[in-house]
C-alpha positions in Angstrom: -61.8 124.1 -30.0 -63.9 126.9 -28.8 -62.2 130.2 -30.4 -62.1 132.9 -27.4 -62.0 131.0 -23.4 -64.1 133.8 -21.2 -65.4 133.6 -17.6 -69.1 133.0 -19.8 -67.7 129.7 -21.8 -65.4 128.6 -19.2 -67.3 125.3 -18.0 -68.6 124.3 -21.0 -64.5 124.9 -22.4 -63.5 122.6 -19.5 -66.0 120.1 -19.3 -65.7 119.6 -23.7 -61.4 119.0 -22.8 -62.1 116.8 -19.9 -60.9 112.9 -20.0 -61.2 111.2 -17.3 -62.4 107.5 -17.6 -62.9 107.2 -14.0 -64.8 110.2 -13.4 -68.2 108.8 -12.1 -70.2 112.2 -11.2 -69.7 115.7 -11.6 -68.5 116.2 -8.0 -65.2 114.7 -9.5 -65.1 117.2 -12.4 -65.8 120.3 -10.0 -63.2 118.5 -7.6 -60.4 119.1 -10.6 -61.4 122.3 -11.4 -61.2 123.3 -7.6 -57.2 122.3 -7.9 -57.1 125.7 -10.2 -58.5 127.2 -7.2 -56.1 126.2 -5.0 -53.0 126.7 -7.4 -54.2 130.4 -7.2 -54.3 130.1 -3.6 -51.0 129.0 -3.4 -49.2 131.4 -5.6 -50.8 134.5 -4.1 -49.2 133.4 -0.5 -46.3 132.7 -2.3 -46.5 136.3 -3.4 -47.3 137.8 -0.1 -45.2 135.7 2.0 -42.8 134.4 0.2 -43.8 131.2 1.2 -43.4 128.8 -1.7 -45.3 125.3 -2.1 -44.1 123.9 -5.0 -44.5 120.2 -4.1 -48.2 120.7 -3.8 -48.5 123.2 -7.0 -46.8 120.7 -9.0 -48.8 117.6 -7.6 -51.9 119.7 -8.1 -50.6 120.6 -12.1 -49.4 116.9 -12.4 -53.4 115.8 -11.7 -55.0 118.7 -13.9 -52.4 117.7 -16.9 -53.4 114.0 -16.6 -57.1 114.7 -17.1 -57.2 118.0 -19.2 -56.1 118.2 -22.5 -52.6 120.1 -22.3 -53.5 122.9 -24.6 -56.6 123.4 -23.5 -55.7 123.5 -19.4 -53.0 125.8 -20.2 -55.3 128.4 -22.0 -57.7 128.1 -19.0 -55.2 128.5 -16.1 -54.1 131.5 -18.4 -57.3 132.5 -18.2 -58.3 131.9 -14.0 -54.1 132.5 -13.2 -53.4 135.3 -15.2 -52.2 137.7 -12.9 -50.1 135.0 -11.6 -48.9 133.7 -14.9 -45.2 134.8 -14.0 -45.4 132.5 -11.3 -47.2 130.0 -13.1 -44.5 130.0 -15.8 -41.2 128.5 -14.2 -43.4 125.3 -13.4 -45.2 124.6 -17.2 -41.5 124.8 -18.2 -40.2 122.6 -15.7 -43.2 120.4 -16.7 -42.6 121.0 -20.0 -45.8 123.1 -21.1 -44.9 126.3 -21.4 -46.1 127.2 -25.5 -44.7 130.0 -27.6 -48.4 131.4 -27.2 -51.4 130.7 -25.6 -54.1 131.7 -28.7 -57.4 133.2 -27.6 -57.9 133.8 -23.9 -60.2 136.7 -23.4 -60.1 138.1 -26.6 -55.8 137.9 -26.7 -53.3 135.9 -27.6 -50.6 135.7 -25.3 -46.8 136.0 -26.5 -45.6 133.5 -23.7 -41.5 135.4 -24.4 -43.1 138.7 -23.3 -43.9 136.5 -19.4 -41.9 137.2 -16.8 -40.3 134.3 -14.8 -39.8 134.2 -11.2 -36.3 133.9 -10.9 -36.6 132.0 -7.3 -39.2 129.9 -8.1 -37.0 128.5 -11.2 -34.1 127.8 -8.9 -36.0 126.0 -6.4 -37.1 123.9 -9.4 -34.0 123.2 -10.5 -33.3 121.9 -7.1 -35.9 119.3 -7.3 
């Protein structure tokens, strides 16, 4: 596993924990990695409007998980999500892939107790 996940590595990161048998090209492979796009997309108009998605942020964490290996997609949405990783949180735990750290993102390891979660967006899960 590559050591320290930056902006520089990040491709070459994702494409090394990528397993996807029916990937045929690597429109499909960009497509996946888009999802992190829209995840981010998602949380910051959660966190300007309060309006909350989390059908479609779990659908799109359900696909990434299923073709990503789990440590490995969690250190990179810590690295493209970080300032959303308190939003981020509530649904690895619902999924069940929250760690105790996330080791060598940038330089850092991440003591996952130290995140904050969004209280609303746990309830709502709870709800589902």
């Amino acid at each position: 596993m590559i050591d320290n996940l930056t902006e520089k590595n990040f491709l070459l990161f994702a494409a090394k924990y990528y397993d996807d048998p029916n990937c045929t090209d690597m429109l499909e492979f960009q497509q996946d990695l888009d999802r992190i796009k829209y995840i981010k997309r998602l949380l910051k108009r959660y966190q300007d409007n309060s309006d909350l998605k989390e059908r479609l942020i779990l659908n799109h964490l359900v696909v990434l998980y299923n073709v990503f290996e789990h440590e490995a997609l969690t250190r990179m949405l810590a690295l493209k999500l970080g300032e959303y990783l308190h939003l981020v949180k509530p649904f690895l735990q619902y999924m069940g892939y929250w760690p105790r750290t996330i080791n060598g993102v940038n330089d850092t390891n991440i003591d996952c107790s130290g995140v904050p979660t969004d209280i609303y967006i746990l309830r709502t899960l709870r709800l589902l």
